[in-house]
Structure formats: C-alpha cells, structure tokens
C-alpha positions in Angstrom: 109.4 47.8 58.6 112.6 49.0 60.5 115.3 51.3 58.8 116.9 50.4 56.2 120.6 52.4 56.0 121.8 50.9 52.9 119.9 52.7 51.2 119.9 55.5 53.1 117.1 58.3 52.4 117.3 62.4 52.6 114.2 64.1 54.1 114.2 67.5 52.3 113.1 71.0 53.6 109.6 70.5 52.9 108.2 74.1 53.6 111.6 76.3 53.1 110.4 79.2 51.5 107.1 78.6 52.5 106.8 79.0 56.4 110.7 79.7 56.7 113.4 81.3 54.2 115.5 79.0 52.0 118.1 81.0 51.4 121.1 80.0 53.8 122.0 83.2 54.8 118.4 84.6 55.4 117.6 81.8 57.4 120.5 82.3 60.1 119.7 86.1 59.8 116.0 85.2 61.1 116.7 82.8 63.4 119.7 85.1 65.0 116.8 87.3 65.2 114.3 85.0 66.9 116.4 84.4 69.3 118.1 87.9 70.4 114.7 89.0 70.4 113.1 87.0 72.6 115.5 88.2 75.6 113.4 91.3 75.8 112.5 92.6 79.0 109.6 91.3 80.4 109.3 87.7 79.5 109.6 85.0 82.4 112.8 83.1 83.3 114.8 84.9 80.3 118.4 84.2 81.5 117.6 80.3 82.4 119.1 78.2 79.9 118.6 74.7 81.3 115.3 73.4 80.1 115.4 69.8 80.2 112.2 69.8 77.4 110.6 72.8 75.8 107.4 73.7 73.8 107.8 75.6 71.1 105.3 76.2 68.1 105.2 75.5 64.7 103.4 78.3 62.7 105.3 80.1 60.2 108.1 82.7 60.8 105.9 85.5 60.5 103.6 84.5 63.1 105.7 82.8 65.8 109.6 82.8 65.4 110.1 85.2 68.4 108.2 82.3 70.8 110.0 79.6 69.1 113.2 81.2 69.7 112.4 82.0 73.1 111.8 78.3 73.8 115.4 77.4 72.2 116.8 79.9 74.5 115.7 78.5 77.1 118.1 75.4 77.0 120.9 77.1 75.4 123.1 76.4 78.3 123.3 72.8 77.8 125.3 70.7 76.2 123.0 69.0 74.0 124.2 65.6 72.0 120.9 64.3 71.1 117.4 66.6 70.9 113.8 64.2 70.8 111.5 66.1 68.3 107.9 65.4 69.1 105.3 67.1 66.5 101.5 65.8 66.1 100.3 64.7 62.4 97.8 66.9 61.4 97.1 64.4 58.3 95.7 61.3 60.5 94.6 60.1 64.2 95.2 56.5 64.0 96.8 56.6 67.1 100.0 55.5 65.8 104.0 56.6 66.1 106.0 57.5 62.8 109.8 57.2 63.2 111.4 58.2 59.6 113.3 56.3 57.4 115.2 59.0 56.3 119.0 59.0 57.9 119.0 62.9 57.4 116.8 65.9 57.6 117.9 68.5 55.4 117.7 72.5 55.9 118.9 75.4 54.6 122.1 75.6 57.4 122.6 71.8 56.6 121.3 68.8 56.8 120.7 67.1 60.2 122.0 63.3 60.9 119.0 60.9 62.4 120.0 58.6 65.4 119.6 55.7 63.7 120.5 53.7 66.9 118.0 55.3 69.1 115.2 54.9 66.7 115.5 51.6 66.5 115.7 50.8 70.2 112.4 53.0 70.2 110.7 50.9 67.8 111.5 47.6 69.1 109.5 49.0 72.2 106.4 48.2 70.5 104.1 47.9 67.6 102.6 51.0 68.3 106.1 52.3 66.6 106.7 52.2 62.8 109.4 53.8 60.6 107.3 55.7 57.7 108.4 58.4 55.7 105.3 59.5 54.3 103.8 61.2 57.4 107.4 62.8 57.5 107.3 64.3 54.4 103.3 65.3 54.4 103.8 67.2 58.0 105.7 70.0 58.7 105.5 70.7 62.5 108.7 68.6 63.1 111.0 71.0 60.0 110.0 74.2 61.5 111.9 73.1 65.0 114.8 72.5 63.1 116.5 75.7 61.7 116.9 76.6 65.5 118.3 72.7 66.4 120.7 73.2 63.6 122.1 76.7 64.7 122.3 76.3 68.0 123.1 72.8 68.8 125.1 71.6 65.3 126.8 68.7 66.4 123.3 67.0 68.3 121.6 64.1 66.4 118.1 64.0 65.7 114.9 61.7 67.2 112.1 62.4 65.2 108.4 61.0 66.1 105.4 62.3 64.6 102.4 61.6 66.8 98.9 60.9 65.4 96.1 60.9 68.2 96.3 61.2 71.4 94.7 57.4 72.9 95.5 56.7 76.1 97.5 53.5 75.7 99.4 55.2 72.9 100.8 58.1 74.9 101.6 56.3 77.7 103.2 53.9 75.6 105.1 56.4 74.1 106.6 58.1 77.6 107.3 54.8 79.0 109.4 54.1 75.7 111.3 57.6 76.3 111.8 56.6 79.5 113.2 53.0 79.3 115.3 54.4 76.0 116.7 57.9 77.0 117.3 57.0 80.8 121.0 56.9 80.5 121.2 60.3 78.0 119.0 62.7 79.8 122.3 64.6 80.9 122.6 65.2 77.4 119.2 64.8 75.9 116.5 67.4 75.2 113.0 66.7 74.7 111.0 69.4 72.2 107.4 69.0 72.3 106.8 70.8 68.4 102.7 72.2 69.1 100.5 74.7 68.9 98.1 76.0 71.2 93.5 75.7 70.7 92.4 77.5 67.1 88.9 78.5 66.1 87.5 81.0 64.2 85.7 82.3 67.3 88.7 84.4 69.3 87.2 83.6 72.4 87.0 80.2 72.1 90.6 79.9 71.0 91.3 82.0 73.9 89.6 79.8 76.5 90.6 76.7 74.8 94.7 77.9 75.4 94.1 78.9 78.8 92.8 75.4 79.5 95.9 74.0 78.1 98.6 75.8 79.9 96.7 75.2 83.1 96.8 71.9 82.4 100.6 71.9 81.4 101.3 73.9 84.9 98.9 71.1 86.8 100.9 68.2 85.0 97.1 67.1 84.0 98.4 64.2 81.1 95.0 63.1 81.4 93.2 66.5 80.3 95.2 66.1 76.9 94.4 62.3 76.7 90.9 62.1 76.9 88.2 62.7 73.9 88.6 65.9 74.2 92.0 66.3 74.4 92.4 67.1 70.7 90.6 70.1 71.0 92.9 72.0 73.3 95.7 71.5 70.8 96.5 68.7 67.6 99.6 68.5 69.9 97.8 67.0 72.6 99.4 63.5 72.2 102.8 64.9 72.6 101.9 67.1 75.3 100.5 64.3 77.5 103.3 61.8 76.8 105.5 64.7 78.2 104.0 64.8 81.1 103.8 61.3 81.4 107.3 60.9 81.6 109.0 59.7 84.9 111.9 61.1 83.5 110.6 64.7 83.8 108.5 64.1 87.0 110.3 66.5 89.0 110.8 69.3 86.6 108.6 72.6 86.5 106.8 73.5 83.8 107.1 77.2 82.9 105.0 79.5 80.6 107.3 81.8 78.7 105.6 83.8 76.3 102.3 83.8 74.5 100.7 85.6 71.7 98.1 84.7 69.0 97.5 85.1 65.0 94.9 87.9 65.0 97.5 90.6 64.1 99.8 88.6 61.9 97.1 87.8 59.2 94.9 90.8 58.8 92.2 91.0 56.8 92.5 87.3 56.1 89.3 84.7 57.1 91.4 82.2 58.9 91.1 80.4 62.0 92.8 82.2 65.0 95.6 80.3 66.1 97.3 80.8 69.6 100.7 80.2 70.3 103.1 79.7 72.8 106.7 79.5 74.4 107.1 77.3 77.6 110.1 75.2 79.1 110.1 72.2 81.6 113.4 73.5 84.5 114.6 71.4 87.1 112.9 72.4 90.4 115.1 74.2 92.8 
C-alpha cells in the first residue's frame, strides 16, 4: 500500500524520556555533549568530516551517545540535503523492507519531514518494499539516530527503512535499489547504518562476536552478514551487508572509530552485554 499524504500521519518520539531526554532543551544539551566529546584525543580520523555513510549505535544515551556522536561527526563537513536511515527490526525477520507512512518524524528539537518522493521511487523498486507504520512505531533504532540528524543537519529530509532479516536476495535487493534511486544525490546524500554490534550474556562471546563484525566491515565481507549466521554478529546485519553491497560506496574506506561495550554502564544489572561501536565509510585518497 503506497503513501497516502492526504492524510498525512505524525510518527511521535517513541522512547523520548526513555533511551533519550524529552525535554527540548536537555536534549540539545546532551547531544552538544556527545558530540564535543567525542573529539577527544585519541580516537581515529577525528578531524575528518566527510563520511559518505556512518555506523552509529542505537543503545540509550547512557550507554552510547559519545560513539553515536562521534559517528555524526564524522560527516559534519558536508552539506547534507537528504540522510538514508537504515535500522534492523528487532520485532520480526521476515525478510522484508518497512518504508513509513508517516510524512514526519517527530523529536524533541522538532519534527523531521519524510522524502515522500524518494520513498516512493524506493518502493516501486520492488515488492520486497512496503510502506507500514507499525514496525515504525514498535522499533526504536531508527528515533535514536535522529536527535543528532535534527541538530546537525536541520534542513535534510528523512529516508527511513527498517530492515527485518538479513536474506540474501533481500539485501541485495535493497543496495541495488539505493543505488539505482540515490545515484544522482550522493553529493548530497548520507547513508546511516542505525546498529549495534554481537550481545550475549557471555562477555567473551560478545567480544569475539564484534571483532568478527568489524573485520568483516574492514574486509567489505557483505556475505559474512548475509549468511545464516549473519544475525548473530549483529540484528543489524541486513543493513550492514546492503551497505556494503552498494556500488555506490565501492570505493570508500571503511573506518573504525571508537568502540566500547555495556559492562560498566549497567552495573549490578543481569543483562546481556551489548558492544557498541562508531565507524564511518571516507572516500579513499
């Protein structure tokens, strides 16, 4: 069912005040924060600010704003008109592609305008494509991107695709699409892959798992995040390999910029260990 703009629906800030502030003002505090403090020494490529895509992670505030805002520093410099959220579902892996239906995606700095035309050019690419706003308003990976969109970049319009598997045909499907659609706006077009990195309950295994993913991000290896066991790497493995499977970014460098994990965040809490991680796609020299 394609969008429908006369009657034109609001996605609200799901999770403000849950994995972000909702007050206005705290909100550009933190992320003013976020981002002046992930220019510390130490971190790679820290004055580049011409990512042509990014990674950046979706846990709450408290546990990953600094890489987040490292990742939006990273393509700062550009003069951004249009930015291509991709964030997995965690709800479902039917190997499908959720456009929204919503025309705007509301946040505490303001709401966000959708590109209606660009959507719909995406979903006439295939059936794989459907505009949905339940998986939109049930996932959050795509909102927590946003706050940083909005105060950096408050003129660009919004692209956003929620992911759910990681098939093959589906990913592939998915970059060519980018490709064909965005060809003519990469100048001015940023692609945001919205993912964490592996989780368990067993540190070491969450620690292995993320090594094997930013290897595999370095190596340009779409196929490690495609394949059955893709999904355990990261729930962001089918926008990681349609990334990579992009002609349009074929001769960009992927580059890690910071890393951490959840261990010290949550203290005493029994949760799974989550890793996390900043990284940036720059044209090669």
């Amino acid at each position: 069912m394609g969008i429908d703009r006369a009657n034109a629906k609001i996605r609200e800030a799901v999770v403000a005040g849950l994995f972000y502030p909702d007050s206005k003002t705290a909100l550009a505090k933190a992320v003013d924060a976020a981002l002046k403090g992930s220019s510390s020494p130490g971190l790679n490529e820290p004055s580049r600010g011409d990512a042509l895509a990014i990674l950046s992670p979706h846990g709450g505030f408290g546990y990953s704003s600094e890489l987040q805002g490292l990742a939006w520093n990273a393509c700062r410099g550009r003069d951004l008109r249009t930015i291509v959220v991709l964030g997995p579902w965690h709800g479902s892996h039917d190997n499908s592609l959720y456009l929204p239906e919503s025309s705007c995606f509301k946040t505490p700095l303001g709401g966000i305008a959708v590109d209606y035309g660009l959507c719909q050019e995406l979903e006439s690419c295939g059936t794989m494509f459907q505009s949905n706003d339940i998986p939109h308003l049930a996932e959050h990976s795509i909102e927590l991107q946003l706050p940083f969109m909005k105060q950096l970049f408050p003129e660009a319009a919004l692209v956003p695709i929620l992911v759910s598997g990681n098939d093959p045909g589906l990913v592939m499907g998915l970059a060519r699409a980018l490709d064909l659609v965005l060809a003519p706006l990469l100048a001015h077009t940023l692609i945001v892959v919205s993912s964490n990195l592996a989780s368990s309950f067993d540190a070491a295994i969450a620690a292995r798992r993320s090594d094997e993913l930013l290897t595999a991000l370095v190596a340009r290896d779409a196929q490690r995040f495609s394949s059955a066991a893709g999904m355990e790497l990261s729930a962001g493995a089918g926008p990681l390999a349609a990334v990579l499977g992009m002609q349009g970014l074929s001769s960009s460098a992927f580059c890690v910029l910071g890393r951490k994990d959840s261990i010290k965040a949550r203290g005493d809490l029994v949760e799974r260990i989550v890793h996390y991680a900043a990284g940036a796609w720059f044209p090669k020299a």
